[in-house]
C-alpha positions in Angstrom: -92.6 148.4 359.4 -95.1 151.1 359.1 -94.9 154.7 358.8 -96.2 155.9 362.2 -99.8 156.7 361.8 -100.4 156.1 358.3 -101.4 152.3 358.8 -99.3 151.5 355.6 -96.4 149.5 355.3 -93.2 150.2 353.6 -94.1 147.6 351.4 -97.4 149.1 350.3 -95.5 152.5 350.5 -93.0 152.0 347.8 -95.4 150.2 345.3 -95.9 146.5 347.0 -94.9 143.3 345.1 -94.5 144.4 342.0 -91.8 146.8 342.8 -89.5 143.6 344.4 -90.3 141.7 341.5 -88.0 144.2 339.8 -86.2 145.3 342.6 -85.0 141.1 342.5 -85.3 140.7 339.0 -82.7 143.8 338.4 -80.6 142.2 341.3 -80.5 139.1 339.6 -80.1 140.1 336.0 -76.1 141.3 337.4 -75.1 138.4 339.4 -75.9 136.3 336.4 -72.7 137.6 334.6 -70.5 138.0 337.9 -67.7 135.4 338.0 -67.5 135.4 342.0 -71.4 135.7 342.8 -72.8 133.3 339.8 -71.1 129.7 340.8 -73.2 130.4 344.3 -76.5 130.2 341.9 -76.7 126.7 340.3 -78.7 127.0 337.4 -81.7 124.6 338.3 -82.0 126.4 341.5 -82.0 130.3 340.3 -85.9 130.4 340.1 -85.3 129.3 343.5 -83.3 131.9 344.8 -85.1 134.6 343.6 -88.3 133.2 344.9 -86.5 133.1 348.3 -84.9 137.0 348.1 -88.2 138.2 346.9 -90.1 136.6 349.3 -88.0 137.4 352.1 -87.9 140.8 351.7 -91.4 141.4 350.9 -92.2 139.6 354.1 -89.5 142.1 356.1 -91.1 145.5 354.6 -94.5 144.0 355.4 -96.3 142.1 352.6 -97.4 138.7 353.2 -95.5 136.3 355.4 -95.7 133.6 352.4 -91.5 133.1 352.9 -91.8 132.6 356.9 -94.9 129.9 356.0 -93.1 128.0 353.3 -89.3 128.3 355.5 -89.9 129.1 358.8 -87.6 131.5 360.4 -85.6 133.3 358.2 -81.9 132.4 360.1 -80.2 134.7 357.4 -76.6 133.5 358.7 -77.3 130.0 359.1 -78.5 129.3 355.3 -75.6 131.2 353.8 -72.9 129.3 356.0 -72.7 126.6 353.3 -71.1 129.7 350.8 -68.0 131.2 351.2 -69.0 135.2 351.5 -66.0 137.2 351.8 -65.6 141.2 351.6 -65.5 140.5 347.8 -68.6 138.6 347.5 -70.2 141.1 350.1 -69.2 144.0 347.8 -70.2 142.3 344.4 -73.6 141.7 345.8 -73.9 145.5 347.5 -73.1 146.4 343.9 -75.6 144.8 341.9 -77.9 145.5 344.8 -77.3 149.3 344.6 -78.0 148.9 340.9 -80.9 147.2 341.5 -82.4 150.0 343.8 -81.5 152.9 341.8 -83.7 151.1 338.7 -86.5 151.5 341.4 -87.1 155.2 341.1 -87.8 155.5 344.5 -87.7 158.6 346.9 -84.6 160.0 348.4 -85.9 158.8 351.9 -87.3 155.6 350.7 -84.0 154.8 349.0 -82.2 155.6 351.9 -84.3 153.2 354.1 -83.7 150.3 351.7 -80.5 150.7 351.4 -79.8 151.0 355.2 -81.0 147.8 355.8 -79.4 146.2 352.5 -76.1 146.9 353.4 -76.3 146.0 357.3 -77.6 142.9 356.0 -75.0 141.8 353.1 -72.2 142.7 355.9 -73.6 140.7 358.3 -73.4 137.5 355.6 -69.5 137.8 355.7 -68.4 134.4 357.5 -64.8 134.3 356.1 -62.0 136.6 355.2 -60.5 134.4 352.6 -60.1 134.9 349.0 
């Protein structure tokens, strides 16, 4: 994704890697004292997991394809079918996610591009509708 004309990603645009190291650090530091979204994390895999959000996104905005190298396709449903996401989950995550962008500092309209994206994502994860 590049602005038209300008040659530059949104990933360059918004401050490159550093700014989803914090974007995924921020993201991280609430599901780490969320009852629902924490048991999903097991501890000797959370370095893991944020390796994998990180990477994954910076390859999306377009920074390097190092999560696509390492994984292949990304097949977003497919690797969260093992976890039971319902609304709840969906919404604790959108919530720790929101907070996570707003610590970015970013511009209304690059806020509002994130975020579009963010949430079409997280409802797409939903796979079940029980408790």
């Amino acid at each position: 994704m590049s602005e038209e004309g300008t040659g530059e990603s949104f990933y360059d645009q918004i401050g490159g890697h550093e700014t989803f190291v914090k974007l995924v650090d921020a993201f991280y530091q609430g599901v780490k004292s969320d009852p629902v979204l924490r048991p999903m994390y097991p501890d000797e895999d959370m370095e893991g997991a944020v390796w994998r959000l990180r990477s994954f996104l910076e390859q999306y905005w377009g920074g390097p394809h190092t999560y696509s190298e390492q994984r292949g396709h990304p097949r977003l449903r497919m690797r969260h079918m093992p976890f039971k996401v319902n609304p709840d989950a969906r919404d604790r995550w959108l919530s720790h996610m929101s907070a996570a962008v707003d610590s970015l500092g970013l511009s209304e309209l690059d806020r509002a591009m994130l975020w579009d994206y963010l949430e079409r994502a997280a409802h797409s994860m939903v796979n079940t509708f029980e408790p």
